[in-house]
C-alpha positions in Angstrom: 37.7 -0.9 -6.2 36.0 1.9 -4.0 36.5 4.6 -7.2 35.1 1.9 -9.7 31.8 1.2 -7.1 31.3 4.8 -6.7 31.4 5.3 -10.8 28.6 2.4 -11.2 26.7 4.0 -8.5 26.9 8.0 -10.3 25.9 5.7 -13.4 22.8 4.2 -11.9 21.5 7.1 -10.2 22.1 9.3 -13.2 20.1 6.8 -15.2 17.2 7.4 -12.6 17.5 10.6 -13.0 17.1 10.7 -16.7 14.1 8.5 -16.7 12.9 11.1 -14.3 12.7 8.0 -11.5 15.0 9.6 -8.8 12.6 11.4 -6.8 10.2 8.5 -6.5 12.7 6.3 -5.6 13.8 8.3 -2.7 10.3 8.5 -1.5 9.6 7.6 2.1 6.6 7.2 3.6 4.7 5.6 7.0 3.0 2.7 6.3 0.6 0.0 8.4 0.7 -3.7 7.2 -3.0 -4.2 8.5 -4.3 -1.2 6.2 -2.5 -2.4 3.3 -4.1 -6.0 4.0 -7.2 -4.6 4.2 -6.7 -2.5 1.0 -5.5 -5.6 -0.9 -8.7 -7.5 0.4 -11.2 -5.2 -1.2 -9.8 -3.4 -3.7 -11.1 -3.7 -7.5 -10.4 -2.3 -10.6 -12.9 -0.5 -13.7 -13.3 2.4 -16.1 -13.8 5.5 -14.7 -17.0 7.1 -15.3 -16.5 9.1 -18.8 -14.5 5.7 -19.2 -11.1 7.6 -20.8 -9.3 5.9 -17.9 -9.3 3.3 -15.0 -9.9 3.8 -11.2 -9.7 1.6 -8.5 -12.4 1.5 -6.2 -12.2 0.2 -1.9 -14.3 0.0 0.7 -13.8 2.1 3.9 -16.3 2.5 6.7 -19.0 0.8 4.5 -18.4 4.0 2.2 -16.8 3.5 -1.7 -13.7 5.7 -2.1 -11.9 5.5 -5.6 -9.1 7.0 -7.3 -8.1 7.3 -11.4 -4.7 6.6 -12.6 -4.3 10.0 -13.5 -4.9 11.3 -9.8 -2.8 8.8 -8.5 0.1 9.9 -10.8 -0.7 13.2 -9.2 -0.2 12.2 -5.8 3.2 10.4 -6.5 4.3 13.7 -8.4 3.9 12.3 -11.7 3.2 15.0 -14.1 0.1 14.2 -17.0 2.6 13.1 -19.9 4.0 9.9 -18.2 1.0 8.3 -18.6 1.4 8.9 -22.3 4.7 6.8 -22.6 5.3 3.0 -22.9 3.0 0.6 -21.3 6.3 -2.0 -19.9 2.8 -4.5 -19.3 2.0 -4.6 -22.9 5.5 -4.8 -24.5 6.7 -8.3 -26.2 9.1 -10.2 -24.0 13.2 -9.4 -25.1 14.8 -11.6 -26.9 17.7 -14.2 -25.2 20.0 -12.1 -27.6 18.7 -8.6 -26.2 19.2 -9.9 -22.5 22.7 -11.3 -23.0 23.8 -7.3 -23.5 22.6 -6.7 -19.4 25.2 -9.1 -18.7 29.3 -8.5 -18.6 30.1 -11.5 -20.9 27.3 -11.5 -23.8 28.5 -15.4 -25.2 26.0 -18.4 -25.1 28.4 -19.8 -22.1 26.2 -17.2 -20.1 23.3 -18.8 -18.2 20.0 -15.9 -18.7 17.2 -15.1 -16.1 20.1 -15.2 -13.3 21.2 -11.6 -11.5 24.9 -13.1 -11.6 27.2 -11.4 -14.3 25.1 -8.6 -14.8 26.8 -5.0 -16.0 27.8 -3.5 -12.7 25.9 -0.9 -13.2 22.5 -3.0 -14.2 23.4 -5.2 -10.9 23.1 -1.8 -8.6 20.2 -0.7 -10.3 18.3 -3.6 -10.5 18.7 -3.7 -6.2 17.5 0.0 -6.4 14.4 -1.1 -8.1 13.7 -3.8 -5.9 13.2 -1.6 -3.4 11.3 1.1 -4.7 9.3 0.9 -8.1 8.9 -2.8 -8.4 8.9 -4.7 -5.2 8.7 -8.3 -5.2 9.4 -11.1 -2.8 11.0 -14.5 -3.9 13.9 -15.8 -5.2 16.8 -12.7 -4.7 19.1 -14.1 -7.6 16.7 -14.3 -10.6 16.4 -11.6 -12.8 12.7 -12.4 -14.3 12.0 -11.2 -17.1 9.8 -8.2 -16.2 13.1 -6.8 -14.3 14.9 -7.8 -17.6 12.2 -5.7 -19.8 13.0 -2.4 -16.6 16.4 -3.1 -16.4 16.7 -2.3 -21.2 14.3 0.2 -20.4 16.8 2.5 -18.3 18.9 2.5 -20.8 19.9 6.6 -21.5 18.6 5.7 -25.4 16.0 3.7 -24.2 12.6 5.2 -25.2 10.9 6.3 -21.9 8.3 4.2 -19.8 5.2 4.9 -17.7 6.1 4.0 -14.3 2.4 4.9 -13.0 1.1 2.5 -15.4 4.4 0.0 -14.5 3.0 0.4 -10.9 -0.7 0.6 -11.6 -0.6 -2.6 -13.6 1.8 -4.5 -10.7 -0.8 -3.5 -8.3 -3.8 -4.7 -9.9 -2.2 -8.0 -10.8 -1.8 -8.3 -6.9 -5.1 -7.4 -6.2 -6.7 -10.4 -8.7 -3.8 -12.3 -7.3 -2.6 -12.0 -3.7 -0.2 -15.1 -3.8 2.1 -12.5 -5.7 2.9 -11.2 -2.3 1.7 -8.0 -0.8 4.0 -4.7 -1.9 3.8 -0.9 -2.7 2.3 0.1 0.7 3.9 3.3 1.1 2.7 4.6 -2.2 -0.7 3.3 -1.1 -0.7 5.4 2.0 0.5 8.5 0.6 -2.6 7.8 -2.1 -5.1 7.4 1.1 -3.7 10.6 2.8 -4.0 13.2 -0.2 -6.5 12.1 -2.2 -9.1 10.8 0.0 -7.9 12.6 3.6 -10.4 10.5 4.4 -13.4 12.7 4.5 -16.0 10.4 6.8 -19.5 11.6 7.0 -21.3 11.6 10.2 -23.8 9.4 11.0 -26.7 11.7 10.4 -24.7 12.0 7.1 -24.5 8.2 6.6 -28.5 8.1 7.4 -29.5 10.5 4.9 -27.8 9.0 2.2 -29.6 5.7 3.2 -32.6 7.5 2.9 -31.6 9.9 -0.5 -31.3 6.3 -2.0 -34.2 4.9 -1.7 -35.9 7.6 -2.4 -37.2 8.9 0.9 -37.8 12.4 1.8 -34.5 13.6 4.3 -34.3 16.4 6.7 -32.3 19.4 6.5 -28.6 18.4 6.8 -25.8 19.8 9.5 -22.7 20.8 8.4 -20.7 19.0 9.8 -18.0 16.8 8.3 -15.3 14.4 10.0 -12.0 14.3 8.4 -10.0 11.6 9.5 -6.4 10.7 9.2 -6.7 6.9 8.9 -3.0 6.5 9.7 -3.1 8.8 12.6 -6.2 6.8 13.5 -4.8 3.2 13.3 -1.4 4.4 15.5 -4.0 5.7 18.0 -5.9 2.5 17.8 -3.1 1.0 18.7 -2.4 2.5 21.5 -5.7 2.5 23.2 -5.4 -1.8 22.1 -2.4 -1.9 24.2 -4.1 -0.2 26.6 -6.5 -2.0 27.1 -4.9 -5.3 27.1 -2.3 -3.9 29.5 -5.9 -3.5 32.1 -7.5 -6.8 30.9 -4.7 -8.3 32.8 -5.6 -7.0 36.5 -6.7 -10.3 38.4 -9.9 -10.7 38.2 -12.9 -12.6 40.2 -13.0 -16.1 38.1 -16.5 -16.6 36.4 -16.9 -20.3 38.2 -17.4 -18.8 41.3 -20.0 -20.9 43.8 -23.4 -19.5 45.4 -21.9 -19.6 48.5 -19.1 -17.8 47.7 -21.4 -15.1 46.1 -23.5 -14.9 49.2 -19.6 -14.1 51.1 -18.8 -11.9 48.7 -22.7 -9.6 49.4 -21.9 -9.8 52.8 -18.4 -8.5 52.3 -19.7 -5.4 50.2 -20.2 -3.1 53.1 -16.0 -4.1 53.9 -14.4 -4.1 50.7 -15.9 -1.6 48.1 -13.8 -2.4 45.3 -15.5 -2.9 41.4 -13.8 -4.8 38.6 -11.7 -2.5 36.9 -13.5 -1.4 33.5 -12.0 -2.2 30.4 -13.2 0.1 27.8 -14.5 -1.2 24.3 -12.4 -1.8 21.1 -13.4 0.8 18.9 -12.1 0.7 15.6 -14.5 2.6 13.6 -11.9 4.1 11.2 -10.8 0.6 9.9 -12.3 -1.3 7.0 -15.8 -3.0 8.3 
């Protein structure tokens, strides 16, 4: 039993590896649920500006950041060509008789769009790409019919597929549709990190460009350029939250206190010199306004 699970597993991960899928689907990467939200939440999708491709545009600091399918591919380690190869998105739906060959037993006694009796091989593969290239929440034992369509696909005589596009077009569908649960956040950050680093201008920076736009003459520019790490930036955030919250819990004098007992507490000052502890301000500039 152990040799035939380790022979399915060499067969699975030697199909990644023909598809050229293996090092993408070992990919590991820090990731912040609240960024990803926030990326989700204002997000959106249009031709690039000589229009040969699509970019997808988000708001950051009240500043437009964008990134083309073909940089993106680039960041994941996706060479040029795979975005010449089969768009999965725009292929016709297989056929019951094409699905009945992912399964052990290909007769009409076998009941489609279910993960149970699946080539051993397809069943390993299918929970590796779950988990990497096309993340999805819901039920765990139905093989839908976009996992069907991936599943053929890695076939070793299967014509190749974009995955950029496969992922490009699951992330936009999320974006128009949120209900489809979020997913992909560590390729997200790894997109944020090297393609956008994120290069925050200073204020004077910001104010100049508010005047350049409408047209207003500007004064000579500084040089100088923040570059932020946003992930660095939210972990420190974090920290200086918890902080915070760890002071805001020092006892306090209670807001309802009486005159009187504000006239004891002026006549008291020259006894007890003691301030309220100051809580400093929650300042998280680097997130999404």
């Amino acid at each position: 039993m152990k040799k035939q699970s380790s022979q399915e597993a060499k067969i699975a991960v030697n199909l990644c590896h023909q598809k050229n899928l293996d090092a993408l689907m070992s990919l590991e990467h820090n990731w912040s649920e609240e960024l990803t939200g926030q990326f989700y939440a204002r997000a959106y999708f249009e031709d690039s500006d000589d229009g040969s491709e699509e970019k997808v545009k988000r708001l950051m600091e009240g500043l437009e950041y964008s990134i083309t399918i073909s940089q993106f591919a680039s960041v994941l380690g996706l060479d040029a060509s795979n975005l010449s190869k089969i768009d999965l998105h725009l292929q016709p739906a297989l056929s019951p008789k094409t699905i009945r060959k992912l399964y052990v037993d290909d007769s009409n006694k076998l009941t489609l769009g279910t993960v149970k009796g699946l080539l051993p091989h397809f069943d390993l593969l299918l929970k590796m790409i779950k988990t990497t290239i096309s993340p999805k929440s819901g039920d765990k034992l139905a093989l839908t019919a976009r996992y069907a369509a991936l599943l053929w696909s890695m076939r070793t005589y299967a014509p190749p597929f974009s995955v950029m596009k496969y992922i490009w077009n699951e992330i936009q569908a999320i974006v128009l549709d949120p209900s489809k649960g979020v997913a992909y956040a560590p390729f997200q950050h790894i997109m944020i990190h090297r393609k956008n680093v994120v290069k925050i201008k200073s204020n004077e920076h910001k104010i100049n460009q508010i005047l350049r736009d409408a047209s207003h003459e500007i004064p000579q520019e500084s040089e100088d350029e923040d570059y932020i790490d946003l992930f660095k930036a939210y972990e420190a955030d974090l920290a200086a939250r918890a902080a915070g919250a760890s002071s805001s819990r020092t006892p306090q004098d209670s807001d309802e206190d009486t005159e009187e007992d504000d006239d004891d507490e002026n006549n008291d000052a020259d006894d007890d010199d003691v301030s309220d502890p100051l809580i400093p301000p929650y300042n998280a500039s680097f997130l999404v306004p």
